[in-house]
N, C-alpha and C positions, 0 to 999 in steps of 0.2 A: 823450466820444463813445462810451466802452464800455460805460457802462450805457445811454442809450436804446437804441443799436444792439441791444445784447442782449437787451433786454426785447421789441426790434419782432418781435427773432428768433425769441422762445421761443413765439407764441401762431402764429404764421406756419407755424413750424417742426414744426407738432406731427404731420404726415402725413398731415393734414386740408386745409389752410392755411384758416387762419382771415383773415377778413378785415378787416384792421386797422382799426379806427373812432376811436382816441384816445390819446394821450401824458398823461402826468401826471407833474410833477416835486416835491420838495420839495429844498430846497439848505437846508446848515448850514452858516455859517461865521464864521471869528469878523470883526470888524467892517472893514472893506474901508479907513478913516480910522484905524485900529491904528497909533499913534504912539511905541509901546514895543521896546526892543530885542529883535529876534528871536532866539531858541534858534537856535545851529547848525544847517547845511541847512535852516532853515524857511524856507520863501516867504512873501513879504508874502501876506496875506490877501487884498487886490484882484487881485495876479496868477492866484491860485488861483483867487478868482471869478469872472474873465474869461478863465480859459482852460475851467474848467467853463461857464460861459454859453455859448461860443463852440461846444462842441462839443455840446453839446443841442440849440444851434438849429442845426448844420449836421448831425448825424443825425437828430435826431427833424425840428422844421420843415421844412428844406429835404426830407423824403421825400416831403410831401405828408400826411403824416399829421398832422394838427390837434393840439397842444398844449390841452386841455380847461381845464385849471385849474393851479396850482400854488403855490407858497409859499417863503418867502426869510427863514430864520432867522439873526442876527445876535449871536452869543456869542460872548465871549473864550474861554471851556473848548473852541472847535471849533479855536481854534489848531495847526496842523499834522495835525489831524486832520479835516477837512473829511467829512461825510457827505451821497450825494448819495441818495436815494431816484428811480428813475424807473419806472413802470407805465406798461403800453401795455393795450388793453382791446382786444379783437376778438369778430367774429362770425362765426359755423357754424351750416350746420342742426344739429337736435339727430342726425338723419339719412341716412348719405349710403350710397346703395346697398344699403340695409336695414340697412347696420350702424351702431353707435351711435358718434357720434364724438368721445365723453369719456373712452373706453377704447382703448389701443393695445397688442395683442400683441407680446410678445418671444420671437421662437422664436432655438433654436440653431442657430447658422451664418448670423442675418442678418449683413447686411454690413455697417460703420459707417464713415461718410466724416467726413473732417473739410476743413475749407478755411480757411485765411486763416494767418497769421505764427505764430511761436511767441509761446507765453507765459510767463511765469515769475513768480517773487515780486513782481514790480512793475506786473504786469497786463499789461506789451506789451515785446514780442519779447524776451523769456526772459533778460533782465539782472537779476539781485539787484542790489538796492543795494549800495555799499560798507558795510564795516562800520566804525563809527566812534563816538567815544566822543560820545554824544547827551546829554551834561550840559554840554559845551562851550560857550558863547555867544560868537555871532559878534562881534567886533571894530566 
């Protein structure tokens, strides 16, 4: 859910607010019927794919913003490494109050907010993995 969310964020968010017109996904993962003993801490491949499926269509679809196209790669090399690509596309005049709205000044002493949970090395609320010897194979 962190990459749609974040990509709907970044053309919305620009201080213009663009208007959101389209989602695009590509999924990498290795093959979801992976019959082979999994590496230490690896998740089976299906679970990785359905908890990714799960959270695209509940941030991106469920916003109302249309999923345009997308794509679903199937390799073993994506094992424990799953890559997810997601684009949002939006529109702005070119613009808005005479001024142009493909450029955004930074002056000193603007103010910068931020909102929502911590983050950390693992992408949500600021837990590092443990550290742990990754050549071990699960039992």
């Amino acid at each position: 859910m962190t990459g749609i969310v974040g990509v709907n964020r970044d053309p919305f968010g620009t201080g213009r607010g663009a208007k959101l017109i389209f989602n695009t996904d590509v999924f990498c993962f290795a093959p979801p019927n992976y019959d082979k003993q999994l590496p230490y801490r690896i998740l089976h491949p299906r679970r990785i794919y359905e908890g990714v499926r799960e959270g695209v269509e509940h941030g991106g679809n469920k916003s109302g913003i249309p999923t345009v196209n997308g794509c679903v790669v199937f390799d073993e090399r994506y094992l424990g490494k799953p890559l997810v690509y997601c684009g949002t596309g939006g529109i702005m005049p070119a613009r808005i109050m005479g001024e142009p709205t493909h450029t955004k000044e930074i002056i000193p002493g603007d103010a910068v907010i931020m909102v929502g949970g911590k983050i950390g090395k693992d992408g949500s609320m600021g837990r590092p993995f443990p550290r742990r010897n990754s050549t071990k194979v699960r039992p």
